[in-house]
N, C-alpha and C positions, 0 to 999 in steps of 0.2 A: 869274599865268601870262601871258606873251605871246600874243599874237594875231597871225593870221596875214595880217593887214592889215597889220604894221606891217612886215612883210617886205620886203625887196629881190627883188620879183619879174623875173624876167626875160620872162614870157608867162604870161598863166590866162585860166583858160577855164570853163565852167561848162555840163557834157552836160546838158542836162534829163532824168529818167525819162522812158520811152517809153512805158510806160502806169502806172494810177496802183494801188500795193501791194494786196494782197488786205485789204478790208475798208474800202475805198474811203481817200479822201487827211485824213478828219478828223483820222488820228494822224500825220499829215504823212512829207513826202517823207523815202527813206533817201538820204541823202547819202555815199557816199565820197568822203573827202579825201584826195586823194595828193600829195607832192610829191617830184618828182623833177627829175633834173640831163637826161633826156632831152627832146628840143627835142618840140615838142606834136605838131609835123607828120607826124613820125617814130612818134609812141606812140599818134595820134589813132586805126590802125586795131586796134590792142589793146581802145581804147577802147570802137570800134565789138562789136568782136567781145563783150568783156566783155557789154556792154549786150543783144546778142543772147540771150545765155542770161541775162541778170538786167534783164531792160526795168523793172522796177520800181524798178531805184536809179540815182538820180542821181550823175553824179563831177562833182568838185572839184578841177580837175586844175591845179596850180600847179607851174612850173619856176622852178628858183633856179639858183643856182653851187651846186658839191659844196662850198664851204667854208660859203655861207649855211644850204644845208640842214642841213649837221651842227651849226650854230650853232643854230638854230631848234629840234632837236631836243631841244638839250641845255638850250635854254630853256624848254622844256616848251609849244613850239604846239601845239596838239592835230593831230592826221596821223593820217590811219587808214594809210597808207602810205608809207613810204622808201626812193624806189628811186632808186640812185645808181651812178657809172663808179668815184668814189674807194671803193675795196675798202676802203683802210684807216682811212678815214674811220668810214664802213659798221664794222669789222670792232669800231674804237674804241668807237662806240656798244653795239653788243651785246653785249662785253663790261664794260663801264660800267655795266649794267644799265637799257638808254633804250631794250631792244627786248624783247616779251613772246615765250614760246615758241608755236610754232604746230607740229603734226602731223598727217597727212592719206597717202594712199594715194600723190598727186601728190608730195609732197615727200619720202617714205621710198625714191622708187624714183630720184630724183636720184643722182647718186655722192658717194663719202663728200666728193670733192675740190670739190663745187658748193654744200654747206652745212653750216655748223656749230651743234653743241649745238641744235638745231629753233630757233633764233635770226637766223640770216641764210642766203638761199638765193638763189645765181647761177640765171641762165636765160640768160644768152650769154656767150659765148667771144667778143674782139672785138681783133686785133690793132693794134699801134701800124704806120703806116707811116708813109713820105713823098709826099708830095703834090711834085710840080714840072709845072711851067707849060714846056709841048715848046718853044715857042718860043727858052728861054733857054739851054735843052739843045743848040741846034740844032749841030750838027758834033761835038759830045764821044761821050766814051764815056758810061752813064748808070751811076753807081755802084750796086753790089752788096753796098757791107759799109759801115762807119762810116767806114773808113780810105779807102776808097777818095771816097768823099761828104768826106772833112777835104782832099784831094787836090784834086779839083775848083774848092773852094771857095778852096783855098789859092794856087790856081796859075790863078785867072779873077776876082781880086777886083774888074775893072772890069765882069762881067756879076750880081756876087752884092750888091753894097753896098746896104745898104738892103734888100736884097730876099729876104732870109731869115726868118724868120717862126719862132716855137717860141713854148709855155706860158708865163707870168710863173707863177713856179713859189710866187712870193708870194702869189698871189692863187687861181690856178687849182689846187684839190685833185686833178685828174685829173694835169694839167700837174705836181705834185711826187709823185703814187707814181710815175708813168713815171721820172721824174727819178733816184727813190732808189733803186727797180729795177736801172736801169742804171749807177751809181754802185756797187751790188753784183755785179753781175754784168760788167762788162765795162769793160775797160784804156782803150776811146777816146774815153770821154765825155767826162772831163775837157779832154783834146786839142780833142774836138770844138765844146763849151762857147766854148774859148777861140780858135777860130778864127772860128766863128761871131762872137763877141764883136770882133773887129777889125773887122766889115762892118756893124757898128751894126744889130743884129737887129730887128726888129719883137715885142713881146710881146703876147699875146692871153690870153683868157681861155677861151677856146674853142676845138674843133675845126671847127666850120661856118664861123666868120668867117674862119678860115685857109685853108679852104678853097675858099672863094668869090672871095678876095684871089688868089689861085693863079689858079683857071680865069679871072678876069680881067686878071691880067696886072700886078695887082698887088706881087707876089710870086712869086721864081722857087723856091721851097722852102721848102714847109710843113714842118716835123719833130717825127715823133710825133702826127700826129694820127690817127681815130679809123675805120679801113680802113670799118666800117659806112658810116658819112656818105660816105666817100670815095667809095665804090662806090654809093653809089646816088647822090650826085650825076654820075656817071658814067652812069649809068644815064637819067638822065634828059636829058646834052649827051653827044650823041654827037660833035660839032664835034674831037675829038681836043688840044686846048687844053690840059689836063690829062691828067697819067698818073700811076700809084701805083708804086712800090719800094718793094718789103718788102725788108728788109737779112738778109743769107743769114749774118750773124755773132750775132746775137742778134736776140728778137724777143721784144717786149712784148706779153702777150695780157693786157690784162686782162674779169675775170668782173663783170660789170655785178648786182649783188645785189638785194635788196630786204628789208625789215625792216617787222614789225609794232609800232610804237612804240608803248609803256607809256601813251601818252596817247590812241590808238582808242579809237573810241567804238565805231566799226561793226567790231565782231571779225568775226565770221561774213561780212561782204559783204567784209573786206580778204581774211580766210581766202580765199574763191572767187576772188580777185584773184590772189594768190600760187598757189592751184592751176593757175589757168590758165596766168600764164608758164612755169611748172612743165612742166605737160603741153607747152609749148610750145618749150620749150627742150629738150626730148628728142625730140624732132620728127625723122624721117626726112629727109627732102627740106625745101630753103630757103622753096620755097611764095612768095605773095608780102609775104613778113614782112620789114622793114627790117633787122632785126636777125639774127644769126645765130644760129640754134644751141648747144646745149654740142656738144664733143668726144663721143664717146660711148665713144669709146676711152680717157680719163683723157687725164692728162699726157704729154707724150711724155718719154720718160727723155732725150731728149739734152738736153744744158745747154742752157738759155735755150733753149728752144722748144714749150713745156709752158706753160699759163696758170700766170700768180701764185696760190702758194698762199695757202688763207683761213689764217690761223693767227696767233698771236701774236706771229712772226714779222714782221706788217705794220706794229706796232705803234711798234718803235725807234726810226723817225725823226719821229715822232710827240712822244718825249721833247722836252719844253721845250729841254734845251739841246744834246742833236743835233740838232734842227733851225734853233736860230740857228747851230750849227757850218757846216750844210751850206748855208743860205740865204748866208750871207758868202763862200762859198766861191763861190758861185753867183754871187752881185753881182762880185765882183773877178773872176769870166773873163769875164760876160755884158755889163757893161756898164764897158768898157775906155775910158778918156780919150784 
């Protein structure tokens, strides 16, 4: 079995118990081990909160890429937890049989569209937007749809070169559902793909890095990153340097999930884990939680403005040879000679 040493960590950390298990520490500390694709700074007060109602266990809080964690998992590291932005990642696993079933009062009152077969369960709703840097915008119009963002870009390539920023959709699991999402759903991505692609895009692996490249001015347009990050690093530079669009033609929401993998140890302490985003994801008001909410109201029926469904539906581009189809497809608009 792999171990979780031999990982490609990107940040871990290690909450100590806050005080020591009933029947003092001879049968040693409980430990939850989570790993997730969410950045620590973001998940730290989850953490906190967790730890409030269960001071007796320790977390093990390890961030990867969605494509290492679903790697890890399917290599059998042991994880009391997996919580991740790629759905279909996520969706792969628990159907593959690499996630245990869990039910509880928290997870039955979820809606049918936030978890499947008591196998996998959303706790936020979390749109794709754009990220641009006011500066580069300065005299234009600021686009509203794709078409109008392929215009801009098309018709100012001496303020955009170099300065466009999107997923390596090779590397980044988040960066390819968005990708196949909209490769479903909507006529301009390919268009967009390939205009982007003449201005020698920037690729990341992430939505923070992109977004930090942004509000410094590195980068005149993030695209598709992750509205959560976006806003609360908004939240925190008021300086106006950055702004968000959300495109009013389609819009990417993905459900940020979590799974109890086959390989827990600590069932009962993940259980409480998954309770609590649970309860917290059906939450009234935003409070001061980084992350959003589910919808409470489901998906919206109008196209493309409803989060992605959980379903097996996630799963097609996933296939070994649709996805060398649509990665080639990808290279030949993204990165143009």
């Amino acid at each position: 079995m792999a171990q979780a040493a031999e990982l490609e960590l990107e940040d871990h950390r290690v909450f100590p118990a806050l005080q020591a298990a009933t029947g003092g520490m001879d049968t040693g500390t409980r430990v939850l081990r989570v790993a997730s694709t969410t950045d620590l700074d973001v998940f730290e007060p989850y953490i906190a909160a967790f730890q409030a109602a269960r001071p007796e266990i320790a977390v093990d809080y390890s961030v990867l890429s969605s494509s290492n964690l679903h790697r890890a998992i399917r290599d059998g590291v042991a994880f009391d937890l997996a919580m991740s932005s790629a759905m279909d990642l996520q969706f792969q696993l628990a159907n593959d049989g690499f996630a245990q079933p869990f039910s509880s009062a928290a997870t039955e009152a979820l809606p049918d569209w936030a978890r499947w077969r008591d196998l996998i369960f959303a706790f936020t709703t979390e749109p794709a937007v754009v990220a641009i840097h006011s500066a580069s915008f300065e005299g234009l119009d600021l686009p509203a749809t794709r078409q109008e963002l392929i215009a801009v870009l098309r018709d100012h390539p001496e303020r955009f070169v170099g300065a466009v920023g999107t997923y390596d959709v090779r590397e980044s699991g988040l960066g390819y559902l968005f990708a196949t999402q909209e490769d479903r759903s909507t006529d301009a991505y390919w268009r967009l793909n390939e205009v982007m692609g003449r201005l020698g895009p920037q690729l990341y692996c992430c939505s923070l890095q992109m977004i930090e490249d942004v509000a410094e001015g590195r980068l005149a347009v993030a695209y598709n990153v992750l509205g959560s990050y976006a806003e609360d690093w908004l939240d925190e530079d008021q300086s106006g340097r950055m702004q968000i669009l959300t495109m009013q033609d389609f819009s990417n929401v993905m459900l940020r999930t979590v799974i109890i993998p086959t390989t827990a140890r600590q069932i009962e302490a993940a259980g409480a884990m998954v309770d609590m985003l649970a309860d917290l994801g059906m939450r009234e008001l935003q409070g001061d939680w980084a992350l959003p909410a589910l919808s409470h109201s489901g998906p919206r029926e109008d196209a493309g403005f409803g989060p992605i469904r959980l379903g097996p539906g996630l799963m097609a581009y996933l296939d070994p040879l649709n996805r060398r189809t649509f990665l080639t497809e990808w290279e030949n608009a993204m990165e143009q000679r």
